[in-house]
C-alpha positions in Angstrom: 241.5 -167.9 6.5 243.7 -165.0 7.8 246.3 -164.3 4.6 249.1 -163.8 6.7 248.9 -167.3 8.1 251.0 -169.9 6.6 249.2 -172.6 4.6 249.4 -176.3 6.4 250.6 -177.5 3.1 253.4 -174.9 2.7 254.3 -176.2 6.2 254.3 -179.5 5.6 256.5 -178.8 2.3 258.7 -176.8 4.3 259.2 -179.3 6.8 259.9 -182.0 4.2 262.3 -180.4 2.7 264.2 -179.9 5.7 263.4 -184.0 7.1 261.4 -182.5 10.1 258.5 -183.9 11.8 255.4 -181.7 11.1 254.7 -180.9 14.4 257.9 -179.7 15.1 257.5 -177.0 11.7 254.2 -176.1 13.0 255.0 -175.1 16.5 258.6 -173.4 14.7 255.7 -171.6 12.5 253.8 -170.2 15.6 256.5 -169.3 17.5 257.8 -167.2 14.8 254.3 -165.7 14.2 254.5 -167.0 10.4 257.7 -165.5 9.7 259.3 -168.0 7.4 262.8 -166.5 7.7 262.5 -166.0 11.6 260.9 -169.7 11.3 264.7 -171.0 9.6 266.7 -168.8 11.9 264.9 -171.1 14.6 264.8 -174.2 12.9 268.7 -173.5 13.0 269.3 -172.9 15.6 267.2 -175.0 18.1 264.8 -173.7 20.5 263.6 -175.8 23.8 260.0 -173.9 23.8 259.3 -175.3 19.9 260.1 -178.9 21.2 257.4 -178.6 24.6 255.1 -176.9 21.9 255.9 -179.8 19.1 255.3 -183.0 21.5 252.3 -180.9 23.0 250.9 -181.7 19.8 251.3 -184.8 19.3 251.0 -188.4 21.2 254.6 -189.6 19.5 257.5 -190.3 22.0 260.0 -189.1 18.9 259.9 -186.2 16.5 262.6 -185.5 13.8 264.6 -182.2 13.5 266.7 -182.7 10.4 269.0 -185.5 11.1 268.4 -185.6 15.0 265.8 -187.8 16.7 264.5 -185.9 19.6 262.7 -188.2 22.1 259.9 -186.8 24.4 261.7 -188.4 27.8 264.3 -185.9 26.9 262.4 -182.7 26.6 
Protein backbone atom coordinates (compact mmCIF):
# COMPACT_ATOMS: atom_id res chain seq x y z
CA UNK A 1 0.00 0.00 0.00
CA UNK A 2 1.32 3.41 -1.10
CA UNK A 3 1.89 5.43 2.47
CA UNK A 4 0.64 8.55 1.29
CA UNK A 5 -2.72 6.98 0.54
CA UNK A 6 -5.45 7.36 3.06
CA UNK A 7 -6.50 4.21 4.87
CA UNK A 8 -10.31 3.06 3.89
CA UNK A 9 -10.90 3.04 7.52
CA UNK A 10 -9.61 6.46 8.30
CA UNK A 11 -12.16 7.38 5.49
CA UNK A 12 -14.87 5.80 6.66
CA UNK A 13 -14.05 7.38 10.27
CA UNK A 14 -13.76 10.64 8.68
CA UNK A 15 -16.95 10.37 6.91
CA UNK A 16 -18.75 9.34 10.10
CA UNK A 17 -17.85 11.83 11.92
CA UNK A 18 -19.04 14.31 9.49
CA UNK A 19 -22.70 11.97 8.68
CA UNK A 20 -21.48 11.48 5.07
CA UNK A 21 -22.10 8.61 2.80
CA UNK A 22 -18.74 6.77 2.23
CA UNK A 23 -18.80 7.13 -1.27
CA UNK A 24 -19.10 10.66 -1.15
CA UNK A 25 -15.65 10.83 1.44
CA UNK A 26 -14.00 8.59 -0.95
CA UNK A 27 -14.34 10.42 -4.16
CA UNK A 28 -13.81 13.94 -1.72
CA UNK A 29 -10.43 11.86 -0.81
CA UNK A 30 -9.39 11.40 -4.59
CA UNK A 31 -10.16 14.50 -5.68
CA UNK A 32 -8.05 16.04 -3.14
CA UNK A 33 -5.24 13.61 -3.94
CA UNK A 34 -5.35 12.41 -0.02
CA UNK A 35 -5.10 15.76 1.25
CA UNK A 36 -7.19 15.66 4.33
CA UNK A 37 -7.38 19.44 4.89
CA UNK A 38 -7.90 20.16 1.01
CA UNK A 39 -10.41 17.05 1.50
CA UNK A 40 -12.58 19.40 4.45
CA UNK A 41 -12.06 22.59 2.38
CA UNK A 42 -14.18 20.47 -0.26
CA UNK A 43 -16.37 18.68 1.94
CA UNK A 44 -17.29 22.41 2.80
CA UNK A 45 -17.78 23.73 0.43
CA UNK A 46 -19.51 21.37 -2.12
CA UNK A 47 -18.07 20.34 -5.29
CA UNK A 48 -20.46 18.92 -8.43
CA UNK A 49 -17.42 16.64 -9.77
CA UNK A 50 -17.22 14.66 -6.10
CA UNK A 51 -21.07 14.03 -6.45
CA UNK A 52 -20.72 12.48 -10.44
CA UNK A 53 -17.55 10.73 -8.86
CA UNK A 54 -19.61 9.53 -5.55
CA UNK A 55 -22.84 8.06 -7.40
CA UNK A 56 -20.31 6.64 -10.06
CA UNK A 57 -19.53 4.49 -7.32
CA UNK A 58 -22.23 3.34 -6.10
CA UNK A 59 -25.84 1.79 -7.39
CA UNK A 60 -27.73 4.08 -4.52
CA UNK A 61 -30.25 6.81 -5.87
CA UNK A 62 -29.26 8.98 -2.43
CA UNK A 63 -26.01 9.72 -0.75
CA UNK A 64 -25.63 11.88 2.50
CA UNK A 65 -23.46 15.03 2.75
CA UNK A 66 -23.85 16.03 6.34
CA UNK A 67 -27.36 16.91 6.89
CA UNK A 68 -28.38 17.14 3.09
CA UNK A 69 -29.75 14.20 1.07
CA UNK A 70 -28.45 14.37 -2.37
CA UNK A 71 -30.42 12.30 -4.82
CA UNK A 72 -28.81 10.92 -8.01
CA UNK A 73 -31.92 12.38 -10.46
CA UNK A 74 -30.46 15.66 -9.29
CA UNK A 75 -26.90 15.37 -10.15
Amino acid sequence: MNPTKKDIHDIRSWASVRETSIEIAEAIFELANDDEKLAEQIWEEGSDEVLKLAFAKTKADKLFWGEQTIERKNV
